[in-house]
N, C-alpha and C positions, 0 to 999 in steps of 0.2 A: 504427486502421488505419495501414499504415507507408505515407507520403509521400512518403519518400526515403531514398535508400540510394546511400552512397558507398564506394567500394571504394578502396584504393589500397595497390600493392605486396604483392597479395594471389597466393601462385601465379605463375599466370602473368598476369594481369590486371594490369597498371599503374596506371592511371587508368579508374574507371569510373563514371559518376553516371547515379542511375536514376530518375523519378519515376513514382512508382506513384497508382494509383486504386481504385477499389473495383472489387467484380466477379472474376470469373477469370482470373488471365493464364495463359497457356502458356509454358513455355521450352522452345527446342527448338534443336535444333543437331546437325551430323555428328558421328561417336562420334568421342571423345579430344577433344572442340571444348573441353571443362569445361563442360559443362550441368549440374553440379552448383555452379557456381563460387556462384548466388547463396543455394544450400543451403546453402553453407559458410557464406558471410561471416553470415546472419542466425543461423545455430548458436554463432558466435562470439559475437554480442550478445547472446545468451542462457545462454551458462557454458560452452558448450563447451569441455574444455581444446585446448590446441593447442602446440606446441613448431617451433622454429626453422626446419623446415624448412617452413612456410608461409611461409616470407617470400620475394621474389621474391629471385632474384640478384642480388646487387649492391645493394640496396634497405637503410637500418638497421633497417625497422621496415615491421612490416603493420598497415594501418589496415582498418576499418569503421567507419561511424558511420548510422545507422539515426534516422530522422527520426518520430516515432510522434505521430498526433491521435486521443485518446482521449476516450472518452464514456461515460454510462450508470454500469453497476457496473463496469466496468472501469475507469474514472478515479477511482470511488470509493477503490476496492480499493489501486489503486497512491498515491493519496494519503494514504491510511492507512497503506500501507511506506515513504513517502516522508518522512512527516512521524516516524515512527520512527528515519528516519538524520539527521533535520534538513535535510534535501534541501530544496532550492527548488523549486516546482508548483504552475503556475497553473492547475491543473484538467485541461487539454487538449493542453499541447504537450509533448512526453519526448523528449529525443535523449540515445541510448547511443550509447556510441563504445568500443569496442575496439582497443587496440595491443599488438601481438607485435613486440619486438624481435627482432635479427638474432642475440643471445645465448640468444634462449627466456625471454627476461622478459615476464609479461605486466602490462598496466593496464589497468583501466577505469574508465570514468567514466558520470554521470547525469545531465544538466545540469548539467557542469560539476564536479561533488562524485565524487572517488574511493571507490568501490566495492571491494568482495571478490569474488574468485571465487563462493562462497558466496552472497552479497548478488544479486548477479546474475542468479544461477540460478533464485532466488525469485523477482525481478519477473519473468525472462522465461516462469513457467508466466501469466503474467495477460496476457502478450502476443503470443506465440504455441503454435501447437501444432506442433512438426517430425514428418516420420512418413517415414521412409524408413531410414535406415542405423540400426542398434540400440542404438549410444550415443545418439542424440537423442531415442529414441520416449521421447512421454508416456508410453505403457502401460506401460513397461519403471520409472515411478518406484514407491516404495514408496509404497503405501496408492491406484497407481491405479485400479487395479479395486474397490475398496470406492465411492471419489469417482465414478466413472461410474454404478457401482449405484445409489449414492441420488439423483444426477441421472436417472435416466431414470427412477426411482421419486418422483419428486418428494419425498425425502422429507429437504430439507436442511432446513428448518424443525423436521420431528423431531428429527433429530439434534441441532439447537441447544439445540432441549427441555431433551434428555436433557446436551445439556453442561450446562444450568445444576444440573439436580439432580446434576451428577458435584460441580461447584462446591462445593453447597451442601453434600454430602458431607466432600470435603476440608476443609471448613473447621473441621466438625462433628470430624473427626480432629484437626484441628491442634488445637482447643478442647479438648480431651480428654487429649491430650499433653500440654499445657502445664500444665493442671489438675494432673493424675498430680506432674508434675515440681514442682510449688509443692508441692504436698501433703508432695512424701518430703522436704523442708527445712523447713516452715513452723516446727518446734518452736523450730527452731534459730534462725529469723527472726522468729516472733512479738514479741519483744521491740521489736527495731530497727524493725519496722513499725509499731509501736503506737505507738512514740515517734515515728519521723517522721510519721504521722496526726496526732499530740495536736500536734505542734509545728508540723505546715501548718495545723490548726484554726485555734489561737491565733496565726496571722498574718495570716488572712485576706486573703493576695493578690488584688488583681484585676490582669485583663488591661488595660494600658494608665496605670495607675496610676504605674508605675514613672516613665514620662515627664513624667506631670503632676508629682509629687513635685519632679524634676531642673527645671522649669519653675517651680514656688514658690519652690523654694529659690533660685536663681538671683535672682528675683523678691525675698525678702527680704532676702537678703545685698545688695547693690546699690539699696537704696531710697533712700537719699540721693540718690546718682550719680541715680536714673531720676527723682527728683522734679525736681531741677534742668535735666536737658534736656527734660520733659515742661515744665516752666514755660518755658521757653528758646521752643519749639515753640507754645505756645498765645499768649504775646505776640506772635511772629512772626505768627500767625493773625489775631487778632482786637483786640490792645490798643495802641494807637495810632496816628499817623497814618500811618505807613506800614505798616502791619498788611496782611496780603494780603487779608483782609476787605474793610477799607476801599478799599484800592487798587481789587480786584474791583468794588465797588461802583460807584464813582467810572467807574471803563471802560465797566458796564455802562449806566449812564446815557449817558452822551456815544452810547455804540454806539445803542440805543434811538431816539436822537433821526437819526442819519448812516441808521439804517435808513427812518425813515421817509422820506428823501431819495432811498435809493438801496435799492431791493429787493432786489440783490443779498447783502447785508450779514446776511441773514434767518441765516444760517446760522451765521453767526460770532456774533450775538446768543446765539444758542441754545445755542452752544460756552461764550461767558463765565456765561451762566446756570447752568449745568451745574456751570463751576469754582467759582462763587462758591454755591452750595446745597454742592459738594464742601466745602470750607473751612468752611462754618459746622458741615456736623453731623464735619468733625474736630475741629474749637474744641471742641464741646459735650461728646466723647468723651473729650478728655483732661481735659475740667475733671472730670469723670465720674471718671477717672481716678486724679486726683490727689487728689480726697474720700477714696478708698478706700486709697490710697497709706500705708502708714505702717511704719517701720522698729520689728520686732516681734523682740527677740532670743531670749522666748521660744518665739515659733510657728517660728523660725529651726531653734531647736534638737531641737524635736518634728521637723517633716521630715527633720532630718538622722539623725534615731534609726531612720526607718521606711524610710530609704533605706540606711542601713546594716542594716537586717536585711533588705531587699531582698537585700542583695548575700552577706550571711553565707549567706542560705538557697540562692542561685545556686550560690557555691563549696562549701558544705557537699555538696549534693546534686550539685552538678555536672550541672545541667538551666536550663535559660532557664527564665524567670518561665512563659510558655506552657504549657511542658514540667510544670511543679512542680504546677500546677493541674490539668491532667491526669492526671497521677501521683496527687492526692489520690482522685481517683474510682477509679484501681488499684487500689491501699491498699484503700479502703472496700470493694470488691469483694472482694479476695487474705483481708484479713482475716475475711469473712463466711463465704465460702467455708473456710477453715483452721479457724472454729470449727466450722463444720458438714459437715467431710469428709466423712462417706457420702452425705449429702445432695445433696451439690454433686457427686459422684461417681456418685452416681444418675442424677440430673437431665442429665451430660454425657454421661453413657451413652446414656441412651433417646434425646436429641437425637440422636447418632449412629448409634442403630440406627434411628431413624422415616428417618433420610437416607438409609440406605444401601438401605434397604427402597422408597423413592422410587427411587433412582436403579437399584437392580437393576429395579423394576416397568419405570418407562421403557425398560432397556436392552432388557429382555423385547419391549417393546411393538415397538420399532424392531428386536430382530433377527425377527420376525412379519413385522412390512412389509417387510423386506429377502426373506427366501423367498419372500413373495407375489409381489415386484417380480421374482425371480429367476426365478422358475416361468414367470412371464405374459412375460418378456422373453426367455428362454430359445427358445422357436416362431418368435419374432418376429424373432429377432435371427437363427436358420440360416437361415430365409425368406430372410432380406436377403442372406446369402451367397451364395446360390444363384445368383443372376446376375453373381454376383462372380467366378465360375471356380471354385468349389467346389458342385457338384453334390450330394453327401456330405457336407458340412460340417458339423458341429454345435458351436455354441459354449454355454458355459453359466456361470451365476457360483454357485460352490460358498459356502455362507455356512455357515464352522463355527464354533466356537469359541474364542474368542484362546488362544494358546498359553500366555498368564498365566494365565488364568482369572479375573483381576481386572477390576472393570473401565475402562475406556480412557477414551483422550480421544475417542474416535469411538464407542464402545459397547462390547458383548460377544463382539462377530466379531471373525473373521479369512473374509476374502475374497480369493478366488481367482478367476481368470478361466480357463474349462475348452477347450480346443477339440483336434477332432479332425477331419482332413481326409479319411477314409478310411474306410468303414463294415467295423467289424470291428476297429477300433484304437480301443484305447482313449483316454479323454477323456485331456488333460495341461495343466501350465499352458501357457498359451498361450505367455510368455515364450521358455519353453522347445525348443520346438519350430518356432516359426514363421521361416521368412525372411523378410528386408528387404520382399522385395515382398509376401509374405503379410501381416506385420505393417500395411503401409499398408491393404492393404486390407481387414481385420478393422478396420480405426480408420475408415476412410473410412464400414464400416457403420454404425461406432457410430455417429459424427459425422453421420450422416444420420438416423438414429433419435433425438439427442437434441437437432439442429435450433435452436431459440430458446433451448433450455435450455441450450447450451454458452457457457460463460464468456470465452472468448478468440476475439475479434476477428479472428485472422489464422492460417489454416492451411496448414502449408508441405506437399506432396509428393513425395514423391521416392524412384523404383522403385514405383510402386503400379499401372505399367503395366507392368511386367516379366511376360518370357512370356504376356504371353497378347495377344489379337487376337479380327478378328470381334466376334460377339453381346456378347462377354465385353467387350472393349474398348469399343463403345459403349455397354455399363450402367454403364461405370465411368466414362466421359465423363458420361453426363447426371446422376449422383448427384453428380459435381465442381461443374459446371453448376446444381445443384440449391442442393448448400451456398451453392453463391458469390450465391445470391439474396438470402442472411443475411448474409451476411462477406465480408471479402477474402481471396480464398484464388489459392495459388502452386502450379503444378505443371510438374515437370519430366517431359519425356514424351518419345519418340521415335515417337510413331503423330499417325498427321496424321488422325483421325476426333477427336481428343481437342483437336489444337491449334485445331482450325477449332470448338471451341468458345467461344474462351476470348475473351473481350472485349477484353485485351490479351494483344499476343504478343510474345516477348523473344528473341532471335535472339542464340546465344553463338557466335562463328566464332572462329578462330585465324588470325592473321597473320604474316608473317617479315618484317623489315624492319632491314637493317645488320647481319644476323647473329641477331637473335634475336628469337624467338618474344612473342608479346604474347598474350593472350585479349582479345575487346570485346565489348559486351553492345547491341544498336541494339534499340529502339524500332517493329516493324515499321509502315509504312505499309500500306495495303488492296492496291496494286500488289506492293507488298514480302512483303505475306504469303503472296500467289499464288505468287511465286518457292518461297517455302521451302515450303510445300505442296509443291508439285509437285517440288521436289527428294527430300522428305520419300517421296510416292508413288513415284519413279521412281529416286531417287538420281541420277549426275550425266547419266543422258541425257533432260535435260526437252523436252519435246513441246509443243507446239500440246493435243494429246490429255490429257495430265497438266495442261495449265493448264487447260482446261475442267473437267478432274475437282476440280481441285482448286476455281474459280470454284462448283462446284455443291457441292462441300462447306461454303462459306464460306455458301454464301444457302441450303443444307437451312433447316428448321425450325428442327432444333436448331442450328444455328448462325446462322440470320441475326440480323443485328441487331449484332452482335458481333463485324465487322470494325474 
């Protein structure tokens, strides 16, 4: 949900900070007010491009910064893109901010960490959805109408399915390739691999070895040196009268007795006991020590053989000790396979054909549920238009075959989204033919039909009330109404049957002050909202009569509650 939204030197907006809540808001305002102003700034936080002349006059730079508290799979989702750019995200709080300088430069940021245009555009499909002017619509991105079909088909778990056996495919390819490619060398390489196998045999590296070796040897060569500070160290400990032993000892008696005097003392007893158990079993460990201690020039020089071949086989092969050991189970593989090429050419075969036969069956199975889903959604979905101002409307989702012919990271389709306004005219894509305010309102249905199942939190509209009024405007108010019972959702409107919906109301007027214009965004109050209703019904000759109409719009059904 977006919390807060600041605007500055946006247009004609200056300063404008806005705190939002859940639910429907309304915006509304006199025409040329910029009742698109907050359409704008949250399109910016979401990739919109933009160029220099968004910036106010006079102004170096346009800001946005969008305050976002996210939950559920949506917090998931963006912690997963977040922790891909090394972004900082504590689960729940996201502030994007947006600046257009006064040259057409643009930046952005994500808490704090610069983003790409690109980068942006990604998180903001997980944070909102815009639907009004046609660079912003979701519908309008590539592969949307496939992503809606299998959300209202329920059928993303399939598809996951089927991405894993696409997976298991490719890998089955790349195993096969690689294969082919060892094979048409191996004659030439059998040698050098024979010989680097027999020569990682006969060294039998292990992992970790390397360190101990550099640890003995260190340990041999300096046995002298270590025997006389370990003796240096264990006298200090334990052999004579001022041995810390002794000392210890000696404290802890006196202490023993002061405690039984003074009960505070209990703890500092327990402290010297502690040091003096410490000191005895160090004593014990170096005498231990130095038993074992002994200057060996020839176990010196064995270490020093096996850590020089450590190092010849590093730089020979040109691989870390890890890497060489690894590499030995290559070898035994590349070698096995090179002496039994058709064998191993068989065997990477049929793995590949058993995958691809898996993943064509899958795709098969998921392009089935997609026509079914298509079929059954297709009735369902012109139904829904119907009260939308389309009488005739028929929308549909065409599911044919990728133009590859291969198959995808999504399946075997290509999907289209079909609609026709007109009975007699034929089906088209949708993209193609629909205006601004059409387009909102084919997504309004979607968005009402796929209810729990939509991913994104926050729905912007804007023109989804164009042309039309009456029956038609109020079904479009209570399906807004409807979503906003799931979501936060924005809509900019010019009919006061829609704004006396909305739980909050956002009020965009224009001002002249010293010569120039400002745009401001207020907060309506319940007194406040009757005003713009009633301007809304009457325009500028408001009435006693317009404020009751407008008072009875506010406490109807479908609006009370939502002052």
């Amino acid at each position: 949900m977006l919390e807060r939204l600041s605007i500055r030197d946006l247009a004609l907006a200056e300063r404008v900070e806005l705190a939002l809540g859940d639910g429907l808001h309304a915006v509304t305002g006199e025409t040329g007010s910029g009742k698109s102003l907050v359409v704008s700034s949250l399109g910016l936080l979401v990739g919109a491009r933009a160029d220099a002349d968004v910036v106010r006059e006079g102004a170096k730079a346009a800001v946005v910064e969008g305050e976002f508290r996210l939950g559920g799979e949506t917090a998931k989702r963006v912690a997963a893109l977040l922790d891909e750019w090394g972004t900082e995200f504590d689960g729940e709080l996201l502030i994007v901010r947006r600046e257009v300088s006064a040259e057409g430069r643009s930046r952005a940021t994500v808490n704090q960490t610069g983003v790409t245009l690109a980068s942006l555009k990604k998180l903001g499909e997980w944070l909102l959805d815009l639907h009004g002017q046609h660079e912003h619509q979701s519908l309008l991105r590539e592969g949307a109408a496939l992503a809606t079909l299998d959300r209202l088909g329920a059928l993303e778990d399939q598809r996951a399915a089927y991405g894993e056996t696409l997976a298991a495919l490719r890998e089955a390819d790349g195993d096969l390739t690689r294969l082919q490619e060892s094979l048409a060398t191996f004659a030439e390489r059998r040698d050098y691999l024979s010989a680097a196998a027999a020569e990682l045999d006969d060294a039998r590296l292990a992992e970790g070895e390397e360190e101990e070796l550099k640890q003995e040897a260190s340990r041999l060569a300096h046995a002298d040196r270590l025997r006389a500070l370990a003796s240096t160290a264990l006298e200090r400990l334990s052999e004579g009268e001022s041995a810390a032993g002794e000392s210890l000892g000696a404290a802890r008696h006196a202490l023993d007795q002061a405690a039984a005097l003074d009960g505070s003392l209990a703890e500092t007893v327990a402290a010297v006991n502690e040091a003096a158990l410490a000191a005895a079993e160090a004593a014990r460990a170096l005498a231990d020590y130095l038993d074992k201690l002994e200057a060996d020039p020839a176990a010196l020089e064995e270490v020093e053989a096996r850590r020089e071949l450590y190092a010849r086989l590093t730089r020979k092969y040109r691989r870390p000790v890890a890497e060489l050991i690894a590499w030995r189970e290559e070898l035994r593989t590349e070698l096995a396979e090179g002496e039994d090429s058709e064998g191993a050419l068989e065997r990477a075969r049929a793995r590949r054909e058993k995958a691809e036969a898996a993943c064509l069956a899958a795709g098969k199975a998921l392009t089935a549920a997609r026509k079914a889903a298509a079929t059954q959604w297709t009735s369902r979905l012109s139904k829904e238009l119907k009260p939308l101002g389309f009488p005739h409307a028929r929308i549909s989702f065409e599911v044919a075959p990728a133009p590859s012919g291969q198959p995808g990271p999504t399946g075997l389709d290509d999907v289209q989204l079909l609609f026709t306004a007109n009975p007699g005219e034929p089906a088209r894509v949708l993209q193609k033919i629909a205006s601004g305010g059409e387009l909102s309102r084919v997504m309004l249905a979607l968005k009402c039909a796929l209810q729990t199942r939509d991913r994104v939190d926050l729905l912007v509209f804007d023109e989804v009330d164009s042309g039309i009024g009456g029956a038609v405007a109020q079904a479009v108010g209570e399906r807004l109404r409807s979503l906003a019972e799931h979501r936060q959702v924005i809509c900019v409107t010019h009919l006061p049957m829609i704004a006396a919906l909305g739980r909050h109301h956002l009020s965009v007027s224009k001002q002249v002050s010293g010569g120039r214009t400002t745009a401001k965004v207020a907060v309506l109050s319940a007194a406040d909202r009757v005003e713009e209703l009633s301007r809304m019904l009457a325009g500028e000759r408001v009435t006693d009569t317009t404020r009751r109409q407008a008072r009875e719009l506010l406490a109807a059904p479908s609006g009370k509650g939502h002052s």
